[in-house]
C-alpha positions in Angstrom: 0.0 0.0 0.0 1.7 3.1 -1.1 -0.2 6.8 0.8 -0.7 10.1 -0.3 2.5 11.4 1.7 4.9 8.8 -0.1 3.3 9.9 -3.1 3.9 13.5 -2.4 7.5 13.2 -1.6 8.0 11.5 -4.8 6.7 14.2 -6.9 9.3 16.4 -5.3 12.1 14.6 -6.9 10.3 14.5 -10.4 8.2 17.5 -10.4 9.4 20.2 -8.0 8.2 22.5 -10.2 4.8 22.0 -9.9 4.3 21.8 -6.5 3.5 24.7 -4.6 3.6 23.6 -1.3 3.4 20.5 0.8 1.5 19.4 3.7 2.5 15.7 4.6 0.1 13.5 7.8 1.9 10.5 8.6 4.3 10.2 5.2 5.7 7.0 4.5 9.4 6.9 3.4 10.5 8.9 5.5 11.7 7.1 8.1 12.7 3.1 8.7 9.7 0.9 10.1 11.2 -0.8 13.1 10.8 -4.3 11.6 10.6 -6.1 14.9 7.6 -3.6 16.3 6.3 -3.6 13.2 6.0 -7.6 12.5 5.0 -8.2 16.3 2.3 -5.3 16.3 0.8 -5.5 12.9 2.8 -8.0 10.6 1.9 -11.3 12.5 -2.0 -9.7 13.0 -2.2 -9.0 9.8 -1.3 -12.3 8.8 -3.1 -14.2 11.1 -6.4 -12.1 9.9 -6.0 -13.3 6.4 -5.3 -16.5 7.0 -8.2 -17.0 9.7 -10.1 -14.2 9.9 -12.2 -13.5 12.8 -13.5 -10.4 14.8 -10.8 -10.4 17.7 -7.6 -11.1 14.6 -9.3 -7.6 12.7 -9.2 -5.8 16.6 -6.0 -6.4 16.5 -5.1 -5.3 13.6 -7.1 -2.2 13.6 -5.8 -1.2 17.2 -2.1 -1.4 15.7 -3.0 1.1 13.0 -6.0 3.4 14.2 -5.7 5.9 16.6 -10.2 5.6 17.3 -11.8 2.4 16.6 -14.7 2.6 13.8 -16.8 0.1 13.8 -17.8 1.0 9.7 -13.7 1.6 9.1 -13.1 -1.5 10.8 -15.3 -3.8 8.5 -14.1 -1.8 5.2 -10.4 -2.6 6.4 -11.1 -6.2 6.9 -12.3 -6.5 3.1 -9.7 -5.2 1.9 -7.2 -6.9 3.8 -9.0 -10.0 2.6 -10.0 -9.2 -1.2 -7.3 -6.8 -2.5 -3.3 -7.7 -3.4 -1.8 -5.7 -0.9 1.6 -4.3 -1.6 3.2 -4.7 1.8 7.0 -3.6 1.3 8.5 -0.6 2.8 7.9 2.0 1.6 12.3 3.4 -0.2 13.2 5.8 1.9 13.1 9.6 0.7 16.6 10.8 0.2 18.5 14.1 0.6 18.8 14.5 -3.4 14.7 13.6 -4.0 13.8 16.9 -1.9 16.6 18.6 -3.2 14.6 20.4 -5.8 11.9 21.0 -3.7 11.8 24.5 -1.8 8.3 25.6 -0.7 7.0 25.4 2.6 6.1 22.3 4.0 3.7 20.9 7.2 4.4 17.5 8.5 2.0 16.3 10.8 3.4 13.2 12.7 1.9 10.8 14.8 3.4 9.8 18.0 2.3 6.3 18.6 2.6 5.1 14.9 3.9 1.7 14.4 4.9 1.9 11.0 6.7 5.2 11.1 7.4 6.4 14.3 6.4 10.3 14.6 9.8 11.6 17.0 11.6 10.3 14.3 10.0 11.0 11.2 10.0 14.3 13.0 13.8 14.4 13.6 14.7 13.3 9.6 12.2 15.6 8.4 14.7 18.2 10.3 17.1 17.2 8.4 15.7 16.8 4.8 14.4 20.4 5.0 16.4 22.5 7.0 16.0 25.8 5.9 13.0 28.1 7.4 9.3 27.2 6.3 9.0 23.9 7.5 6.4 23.5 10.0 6.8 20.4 12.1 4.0 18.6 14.5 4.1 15.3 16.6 0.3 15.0 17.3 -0.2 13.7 20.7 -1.5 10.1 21.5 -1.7 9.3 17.2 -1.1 6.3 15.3 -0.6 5.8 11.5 -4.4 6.4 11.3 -5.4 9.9 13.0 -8.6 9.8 14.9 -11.9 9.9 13.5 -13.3 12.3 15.7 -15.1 15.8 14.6 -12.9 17.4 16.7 -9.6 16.3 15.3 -10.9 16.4 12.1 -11.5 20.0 12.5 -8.6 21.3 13.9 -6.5 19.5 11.3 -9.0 20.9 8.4 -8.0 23.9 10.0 -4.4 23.5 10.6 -3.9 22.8 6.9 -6.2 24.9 5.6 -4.0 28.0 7.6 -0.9 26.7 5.9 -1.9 26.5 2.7 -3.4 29.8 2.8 0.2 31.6 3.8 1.7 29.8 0.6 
């Protein structure tokens, strides 16, 4: 499965051009998965769900990658982790000469409980990968790879966004 943020990023490298600015939630690429946490937490349930699926396997799953549980979200997620060829290697990681092109302003909104890509890191690289001024940088508190579903979250992040793009 390949995001919206790992597609981003790679646009940088081919088309810096075009992009005006960037504003990244949980990007892929970025940082290394830790493969250990990442098998234990959502590798092995993930494989046991396909395999044998079952309510309590999909719970398991879902809990490793969403911050709120959804009951409708849930169920969705569970079909396609059953019907659909998932693409499940990592993400190649973004590197110094991709972003080099790249210089408008950028938000990166990571989460601090994900899994997959840990937010203090993702974070810390995205430091280094854009150091010069204009980078906005956020490690959104209690978050995993999935932000909550919530009205509120939703809105403050609508909002957040929707103030960054508007300075661009």
């Amino acid at each position: 499965m390949r995001g919206g943020g790992f597609v981003a990023l790679r646009a940088t490298r081919t088309m810096p051009e075009r992009i005006t600015a960037l504003a990244l939630m949980v990007p892929a690429g970025v940082v290394p998965s830790p493969a250990w946490a990442g098998f234990v937490e959502l590798g092995w349930p993930m494989l046991t769900y396909r395999f044998a699926p079952s309510e309590k396997r999909l719970k398991r799953v879902v809990d490793a990658l969403f911050t709120t549980y959804d009951e409708q979200w849930a169920k969705y997620f569970g079909h396609a982790l059953l019907n659909y060829r998932l693409d499940m290697r990592v993400p190649p990681l973004v590197k110094p000469a991709d972003l080099a092109g790249y210089t408008g302003p950028v938000l990166v909104l990571a989460g601090d409980r994900d899994v997959s890509f840990p937010g203090p890191a993702l974070i810390a690289r995205m430091k280094e990968r854009f150091p010069r001024s204009g980078v906005e940088l956020e490690l959104l508190e209690n978050c995993k790879h999935c932000p909550p579903f919530d009205e509120g979250f939703r809105e403050r992040t609508a909002k957040r966004i929707a103030a960054f793009l508007q300075v661009t």
